[in-house]
N, C-alpha and C positions, 0 to 999 in steps of 0.2 A: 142540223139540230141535234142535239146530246141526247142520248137513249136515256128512257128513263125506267124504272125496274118495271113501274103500274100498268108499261104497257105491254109488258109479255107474262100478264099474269097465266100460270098454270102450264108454262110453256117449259121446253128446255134448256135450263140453262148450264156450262161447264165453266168449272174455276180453274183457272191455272196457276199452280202454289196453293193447293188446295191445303195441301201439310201444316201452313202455318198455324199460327195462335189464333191470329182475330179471322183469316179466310177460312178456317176447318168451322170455325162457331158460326158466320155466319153461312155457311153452308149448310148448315144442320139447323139453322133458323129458317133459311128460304125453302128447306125440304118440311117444316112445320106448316109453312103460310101457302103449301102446294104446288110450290114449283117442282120440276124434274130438273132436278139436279145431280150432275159427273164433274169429275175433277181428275187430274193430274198432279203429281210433284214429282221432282228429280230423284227423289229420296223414298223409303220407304217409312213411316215409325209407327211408333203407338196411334196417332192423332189417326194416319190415314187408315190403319186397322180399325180404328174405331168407326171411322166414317164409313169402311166399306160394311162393319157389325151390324150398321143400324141402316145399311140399304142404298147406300149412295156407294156408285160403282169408283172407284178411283182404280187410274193406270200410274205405273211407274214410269218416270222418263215422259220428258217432253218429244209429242210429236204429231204433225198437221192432222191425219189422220185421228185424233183423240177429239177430235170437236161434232165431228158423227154429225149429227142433223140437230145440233146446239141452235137453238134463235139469237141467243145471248151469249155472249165472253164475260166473265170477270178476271178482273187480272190484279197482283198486288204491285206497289211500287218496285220489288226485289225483281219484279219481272220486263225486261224490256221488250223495245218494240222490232228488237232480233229473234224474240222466241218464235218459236215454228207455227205454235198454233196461234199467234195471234197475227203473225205472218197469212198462215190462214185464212182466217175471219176477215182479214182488211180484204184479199184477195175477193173472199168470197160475198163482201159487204156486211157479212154479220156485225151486228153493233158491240162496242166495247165497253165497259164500264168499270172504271178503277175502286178498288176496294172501297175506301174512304170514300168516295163518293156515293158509292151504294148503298153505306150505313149511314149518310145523312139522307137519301131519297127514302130508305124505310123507317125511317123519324118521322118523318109530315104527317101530320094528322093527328099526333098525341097531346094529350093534353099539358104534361109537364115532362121536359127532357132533363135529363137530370144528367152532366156530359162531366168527367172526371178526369182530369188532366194530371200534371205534374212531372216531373223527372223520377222522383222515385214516389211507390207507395200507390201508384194507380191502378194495380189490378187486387191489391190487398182493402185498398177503400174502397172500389166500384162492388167487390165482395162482399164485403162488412153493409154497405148500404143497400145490394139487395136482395142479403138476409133478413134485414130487417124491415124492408117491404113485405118481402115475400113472406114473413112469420105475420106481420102484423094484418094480413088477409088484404093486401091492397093488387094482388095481380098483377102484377108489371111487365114487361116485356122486358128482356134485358141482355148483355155483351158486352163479355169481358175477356179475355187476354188471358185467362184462367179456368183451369175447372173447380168448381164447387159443388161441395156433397150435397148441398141445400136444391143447387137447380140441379142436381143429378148429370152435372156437366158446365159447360163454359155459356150455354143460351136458354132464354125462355122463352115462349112465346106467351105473351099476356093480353090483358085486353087495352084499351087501347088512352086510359088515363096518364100511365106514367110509363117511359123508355128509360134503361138506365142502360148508358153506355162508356166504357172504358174510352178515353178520347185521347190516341198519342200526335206528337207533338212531331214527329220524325216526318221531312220532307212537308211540312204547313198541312198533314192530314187530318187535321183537327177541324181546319178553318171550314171543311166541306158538313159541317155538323149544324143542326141548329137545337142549339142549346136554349132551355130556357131559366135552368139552375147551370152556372157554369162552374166546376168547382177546381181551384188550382193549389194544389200542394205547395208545390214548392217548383224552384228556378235553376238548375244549376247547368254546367258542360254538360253535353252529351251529343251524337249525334253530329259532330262538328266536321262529318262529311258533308253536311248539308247546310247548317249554319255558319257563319265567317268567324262568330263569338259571342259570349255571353249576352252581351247586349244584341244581337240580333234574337237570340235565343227570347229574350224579354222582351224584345217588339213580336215576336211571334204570339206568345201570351197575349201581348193588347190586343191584338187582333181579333185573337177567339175568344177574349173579353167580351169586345163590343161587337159580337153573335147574338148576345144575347139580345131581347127585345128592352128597347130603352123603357116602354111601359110593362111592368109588371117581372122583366125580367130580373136574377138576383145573381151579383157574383160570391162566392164564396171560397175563402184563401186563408193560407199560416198566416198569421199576423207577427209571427216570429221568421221572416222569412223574406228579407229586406224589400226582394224584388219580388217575390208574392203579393206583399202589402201596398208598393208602388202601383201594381197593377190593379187591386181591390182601389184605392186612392184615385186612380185618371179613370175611372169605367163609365160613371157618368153614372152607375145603376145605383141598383139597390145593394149593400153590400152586408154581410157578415165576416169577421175576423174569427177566427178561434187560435188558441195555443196557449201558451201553458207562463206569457209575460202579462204586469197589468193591465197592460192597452188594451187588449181583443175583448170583443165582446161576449165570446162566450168561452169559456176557459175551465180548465182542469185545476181543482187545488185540493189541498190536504193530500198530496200525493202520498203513497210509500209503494213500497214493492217488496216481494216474498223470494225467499232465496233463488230462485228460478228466471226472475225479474218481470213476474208478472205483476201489473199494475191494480190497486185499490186508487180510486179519486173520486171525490165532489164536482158534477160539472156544473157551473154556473153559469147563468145567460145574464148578461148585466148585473149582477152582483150576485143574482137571485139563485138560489140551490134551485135546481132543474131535476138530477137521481144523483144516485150512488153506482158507479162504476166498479164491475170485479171483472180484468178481461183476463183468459183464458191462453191469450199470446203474449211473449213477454217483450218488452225492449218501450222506451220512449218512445221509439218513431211508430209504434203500435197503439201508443195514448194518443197522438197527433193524429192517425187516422180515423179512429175510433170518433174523437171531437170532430171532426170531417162529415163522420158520418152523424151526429149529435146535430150539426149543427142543420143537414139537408132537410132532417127528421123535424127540426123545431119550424122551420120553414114550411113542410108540408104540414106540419099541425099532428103528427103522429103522438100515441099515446107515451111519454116521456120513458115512464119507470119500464113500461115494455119493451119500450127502443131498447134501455140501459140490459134489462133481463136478456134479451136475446143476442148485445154486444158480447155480454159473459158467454155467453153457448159458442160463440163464434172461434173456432179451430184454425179460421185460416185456409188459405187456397192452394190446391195443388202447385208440389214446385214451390212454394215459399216457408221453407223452413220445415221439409219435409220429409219424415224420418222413413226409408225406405226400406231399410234393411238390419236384424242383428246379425252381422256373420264373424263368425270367429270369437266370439263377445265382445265387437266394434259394432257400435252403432252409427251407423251409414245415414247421414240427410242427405238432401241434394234444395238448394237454392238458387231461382231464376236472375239473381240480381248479377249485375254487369259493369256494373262502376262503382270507381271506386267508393262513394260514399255509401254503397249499398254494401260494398264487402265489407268494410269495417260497422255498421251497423249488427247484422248478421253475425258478424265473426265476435260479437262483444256480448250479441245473446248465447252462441256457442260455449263462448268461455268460462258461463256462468252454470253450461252444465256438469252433471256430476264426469268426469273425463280423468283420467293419465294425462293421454296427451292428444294435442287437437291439429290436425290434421285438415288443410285447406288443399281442394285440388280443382283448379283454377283453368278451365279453358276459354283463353283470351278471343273476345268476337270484334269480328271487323278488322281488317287492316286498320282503318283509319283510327279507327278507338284507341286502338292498342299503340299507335306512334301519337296522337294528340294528345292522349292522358296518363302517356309513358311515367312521368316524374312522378303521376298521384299516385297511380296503381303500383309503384314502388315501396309507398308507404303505407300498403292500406291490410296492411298483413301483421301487423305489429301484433297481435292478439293470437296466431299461429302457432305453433311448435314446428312445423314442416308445411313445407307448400311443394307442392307437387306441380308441375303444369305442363299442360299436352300442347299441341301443336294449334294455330289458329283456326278459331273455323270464321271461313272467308264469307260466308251467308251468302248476302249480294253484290258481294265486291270480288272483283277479280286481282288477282294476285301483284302488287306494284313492284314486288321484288326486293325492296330494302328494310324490309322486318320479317324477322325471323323470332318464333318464340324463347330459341338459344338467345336470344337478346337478351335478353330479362333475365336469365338467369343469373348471372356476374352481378348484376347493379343489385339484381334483391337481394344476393349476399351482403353485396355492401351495407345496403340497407340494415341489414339484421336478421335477415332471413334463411332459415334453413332449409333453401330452392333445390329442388333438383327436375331436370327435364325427361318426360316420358313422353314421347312424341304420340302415339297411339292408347287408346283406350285400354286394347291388352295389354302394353307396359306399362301403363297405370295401374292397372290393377294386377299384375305379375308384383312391379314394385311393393304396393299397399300391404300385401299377401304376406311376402319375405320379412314386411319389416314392423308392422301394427304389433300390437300386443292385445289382449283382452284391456276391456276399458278404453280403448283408446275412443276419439269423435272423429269423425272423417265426415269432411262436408262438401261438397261437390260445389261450385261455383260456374255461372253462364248459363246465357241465354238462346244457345245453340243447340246442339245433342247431346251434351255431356249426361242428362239424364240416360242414358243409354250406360252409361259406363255404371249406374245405380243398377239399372236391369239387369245388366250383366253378372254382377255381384250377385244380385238376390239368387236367380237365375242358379248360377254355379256352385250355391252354398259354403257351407265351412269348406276349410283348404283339406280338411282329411280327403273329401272326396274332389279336389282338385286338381284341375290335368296340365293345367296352360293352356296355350292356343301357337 
């Protein structure tokens, strides 16, 4: 029989890949709800310093002996069943419990799930919606893949009406969720270590469609988003459309935007003006979330013009479009996006800053990503002035041998691009150093450690007092 989290309540439990995004948050949720919680990763960063700040011990390196007198394992997909300490735990019968499983067993019981899916824009909308829970005094519990100044980090622990959780889609970790708002961005490649192809990618969606409960549950999707709207279309529920063409049912109009491209719009629900929208982040694909989160809001019955006041306040989540540093008189962001359709998003709100010249530096994740979506992420720089790019980082794949980040560089020339390769973080930032000027925008790109190479930067300040490495 499958462990379940309820029955080792207040017990020990250790996570293995505790480092990540969605295992560091919920570590820090199950240390809220009184479990004894330790963890492990291979790596050191920000995430596991932060874990060990607020009292949960983490070791560096995997190894058997880190499970101490654990009742419980958690483990992420990036982790196999070769690691030492889950080696371990089988050994020693301790029960195991995969991530995504564990963040649908601490669902049960709530009264609205509110589950946020998509290819891009799901840790920037599970954000956006629960700020404005959480402002509008509803308590929520919540986890997301991001930190936010609003929960004072990446999790809440709330009471026990609505859960709102960031839901990905990599390896069918979604499907372990029970949603009773399902919400889907959008469809596109990604992840196609796991998936055969788009169209598997879009049965994966139906799936966690039909999660939902056929009575009373709601799906909610871009209705400009062919195989988003397919899947709102076959769900059998109750559905809302939102975006920005006439068909949806709740929609953005009287659009404009201010030289920065932050968005003024009317949102509409059936024809009907709903508020007035001023958001605070710039780009389209920022009105598309914002109406995401518009639409979860009309669903729950929230108070409209307040939703609309507190989307304005909304800054956005750590890691997405975020400015980290002035050095030099370069302004330094750093952005979590990883494909291509995310860089040229991002790179076109860039462009519209005040800049010289803009500067993208691109650490390619996954083998697999980086040979499957080779031709897109070719063209997805066009808004650049220089593109920097380091070496892969391998995450949970192990090395296949026939990609190399020198790959990329020749074809992005072709391209249009003015590539060059810095294999290491320090010759990124040696390069950046030698050759920026004041005014320039440098923006960090990937969803690996490349924020480290931001740290570094702040860390080292201006080049007067700069040494190398």
């Amino acid at each position: 029989m499958a462990a379940h989290i309820k029955e080792h309540a207040g017990e020990k439990v250790v996570f293995v890949g505790i480092g990540g995004s969605s295992m560091s948050g919920l570590a820090g949720l199950m240390q809220h709800m009184g479990y004894q919680v330790s963890g492990s990763d291979r790596t050191r960063s920000h995430k596991t310093d932060h874990l060990t700040e607020s009292g949960i011990p983490v070791r560096i390196g995997h190894a058997a002996e880190n499970i101490g007198d654990a009742r419980l394992l958690v483990y992420s997909a990036a982790i196999g069943t070769d690691n030492p300490e889950r080696q371990e735990a089988a050994r020693r019968g301790i029960p195991q419990i995969e991530r995504s499983v564990l963040l649908g067993q601490l669902m049960e019981g709530y009264g609205q799930t509110i589950a946020v899916s998509g290819t891009h824009g799901k840790t920037t909308t599970t954000a956006m919606i629960s700020q404005v829970f959480v402002e509008c005094g509803m308590k929520p519990t919540v986890h997301i893949g991001g930190e936010l100044d609003a929960l004072k980090g990446s999790t809440l622990a709330g009471e026990k009406e609505y859960f709102i959780v960031e839901a990905c889609e990599f390896a069918g970790s979604f499907w372990h969720l029970h949603p009773t708002i399902a919400v889907i961005l959008n469809i596109d490649e990604d992840h196609l270590d796991f998936f055969k192809d788009i169209d598997d990618i879009e049965a994966a969606f139906h799936k966690f469609a039909a999660l939902t409960p056929k009575e009373g549950g709601w799906c909610v999707g871009c209705g400009d988003d062919a195989r988003a709207r397919r899947v709102l279309e076959q769900s059998g529920r109750r559905t809302r459309s939102y975006g920005l063409s006439p068909h949806n049912e709740l929609r953005a109009e009287s659009i404009s935007y201010d030289e920065l491209g932050k968005a003024h719009f009317t949102a509409t629900l059936f024809g009907h003006p709903l508020c007035e929208v001023d958001l605070s982040v710039p780009g389209e694909h920022n009105v598309l979330d914002a109406l995401a989160a518009l639409a979860v809001a009309s669903i729950c019955q929230l108070p409209m013009q307040e939703v609309a006041r507190i989307l304005g306040r909304f800054t956005g989540a750590k890691r997405r479009f975020e400015l980290t540093s002035v050095t030099d008189g370069v302004r330094v962001y750093h952005d979590y996006g990883h494909n291509p359709t995310e860089f040229k998003n991002v790179l076109s709100i860039a462009k519209l800053q005040p800049h010289k010249r803009l500067w993208a530096v691109w650490q390619p994740h996954t083998y697999s990503r980086t040979k499957k979506l080779f031709d897109k992420f070719l063209d997805a720089f066009h808004d650049a002035d220089k593109v920097v790019v380091t070496d892969i980082c391998a995450a949970r794949e192990k090395d296949p041998g026939d990609i190399r980040s020198s790959m990329l560089i020749e074809p992005l020339r072709q391209h249009g691009a003015d590539a060059v390769l810095t294999p290491t973080f320090d010759d990124a930032e040696a390069y950046l150093r030698a050759h920026w000027q004041p005014g320039d925008l440098v923006i960090t790109l990937g969803c690996g450690d490349i924020d480290l190479l931001n740290e570094q930067i702040l860390e080292h300040g201006d080049s007067a007092g700069y040494r190398g490495n």
